[in-house]
C-alpha positions in Angstrom: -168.8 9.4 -56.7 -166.9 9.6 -59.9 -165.6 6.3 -61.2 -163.0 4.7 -63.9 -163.2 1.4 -64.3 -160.1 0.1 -66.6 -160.0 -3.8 -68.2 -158.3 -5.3 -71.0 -155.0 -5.9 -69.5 -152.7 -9.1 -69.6 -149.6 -11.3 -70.5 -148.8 -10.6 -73.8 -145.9 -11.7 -76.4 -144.0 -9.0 -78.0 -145.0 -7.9 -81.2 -149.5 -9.1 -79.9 -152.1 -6.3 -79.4 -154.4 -5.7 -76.5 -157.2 -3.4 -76.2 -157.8 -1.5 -73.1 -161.2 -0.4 -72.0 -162.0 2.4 -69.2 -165.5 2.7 -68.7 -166.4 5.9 -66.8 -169.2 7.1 -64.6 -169.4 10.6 -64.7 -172.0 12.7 -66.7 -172.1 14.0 -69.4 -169.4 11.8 -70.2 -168.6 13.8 -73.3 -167.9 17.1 -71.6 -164.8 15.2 -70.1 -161.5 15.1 -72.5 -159.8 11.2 -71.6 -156.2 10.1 -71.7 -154.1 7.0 -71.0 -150.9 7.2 -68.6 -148.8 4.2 -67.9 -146.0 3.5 -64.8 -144.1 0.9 -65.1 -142.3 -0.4 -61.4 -139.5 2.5 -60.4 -140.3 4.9 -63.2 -142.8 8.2 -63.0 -145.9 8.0 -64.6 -146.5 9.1 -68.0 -148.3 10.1 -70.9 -149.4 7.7 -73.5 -152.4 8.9 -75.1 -155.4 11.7 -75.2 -158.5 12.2 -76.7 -161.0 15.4 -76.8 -164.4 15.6 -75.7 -166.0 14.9 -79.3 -163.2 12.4 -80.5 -161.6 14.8 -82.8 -158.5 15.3 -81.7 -155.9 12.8 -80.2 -152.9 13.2 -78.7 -149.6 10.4 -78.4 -146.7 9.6 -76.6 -143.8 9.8 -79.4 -143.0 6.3 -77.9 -146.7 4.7 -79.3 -147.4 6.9 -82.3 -148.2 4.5 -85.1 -148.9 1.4 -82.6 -151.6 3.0 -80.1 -154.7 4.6 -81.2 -157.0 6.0 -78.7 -160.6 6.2 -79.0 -163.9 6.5 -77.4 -167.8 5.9 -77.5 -169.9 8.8 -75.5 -173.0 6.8 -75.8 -171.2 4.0 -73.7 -169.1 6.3 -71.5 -165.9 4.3 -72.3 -162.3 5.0 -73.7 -160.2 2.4 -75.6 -156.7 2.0 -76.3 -155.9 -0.2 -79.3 -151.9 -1.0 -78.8 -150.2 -3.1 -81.4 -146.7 -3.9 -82.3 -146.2 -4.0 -78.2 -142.8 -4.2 -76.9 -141.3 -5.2 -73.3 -141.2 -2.1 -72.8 -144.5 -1.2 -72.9 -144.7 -3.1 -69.6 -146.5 -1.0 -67.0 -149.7 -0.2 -65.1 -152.2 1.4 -67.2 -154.6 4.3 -66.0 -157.2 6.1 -67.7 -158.3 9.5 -66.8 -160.6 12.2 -67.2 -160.0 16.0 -67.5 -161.8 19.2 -68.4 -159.7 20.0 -71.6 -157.3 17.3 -73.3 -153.4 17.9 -72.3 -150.4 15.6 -71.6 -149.7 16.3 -68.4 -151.3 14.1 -64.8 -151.6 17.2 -63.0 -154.7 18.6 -65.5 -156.6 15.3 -64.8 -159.4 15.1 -62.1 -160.1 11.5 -61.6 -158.3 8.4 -61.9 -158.8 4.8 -62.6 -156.7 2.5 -60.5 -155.3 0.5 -63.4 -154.7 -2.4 -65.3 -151.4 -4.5 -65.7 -149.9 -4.8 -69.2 -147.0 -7.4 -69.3 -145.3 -7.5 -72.3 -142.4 -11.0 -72.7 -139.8 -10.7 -75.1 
């Protein structure tokens, strides 16, 4: 069974960094584009970040360019999300998931982690 393990998440003041990690379980983990979505309580999900098979190619949220970079490590099977400069709104759930091709949208994904809280204070 395919799993996505997120961690990294917490209580952070506005303007700190975090880094998110998603460590995933299915193999070969670099046949699998990755991206980052975020739902913060009453809103849809959405699209923060996304990252191709080989690295080479990332994809952002207009919201996070130039304060989230997305990255990953095949040899470890893990994703990261470096996020600086956060904001209260950048308050939310965040989920990593794995698709066959990169692309912004949830319904191209085929397995989900179940999330880590981000809490951004003002």
């Amino acid at each position: 069974q395919v799993q996505l393990v997120e961690s990294g998440g917490g209580l952070v003041q506005a303007g700190g960094s975090l880094r998110l990690s998603c460590a995933a379980s299915m193999r070969p983990f670099s046949s699998y584009a990755m991206g980052w979505f975020r739902q913060a309580p009453g809103k849809e999900r959405e699209f923060v970040a996304a990252i191709r098979w080989s690295g080479s190619n990332t994809n952002y949220a207009e919201s996070v360019k130039g304060r989230f970079a997305i990255s990953r490590d095949n040899a470890k099977s893990t994703v990261y999300l470096q996020m600086n400069s956060l904001k209260p709104e950048d308050t939310a759930i965040y989920s990593c998931a794995a698709a066959r091709f990169m692309s912004r949208s949830t319904t191209d994904y085929d397995y989900w982690g179940q999330g880590t809280q981000v809490t951004v204070s003002s």
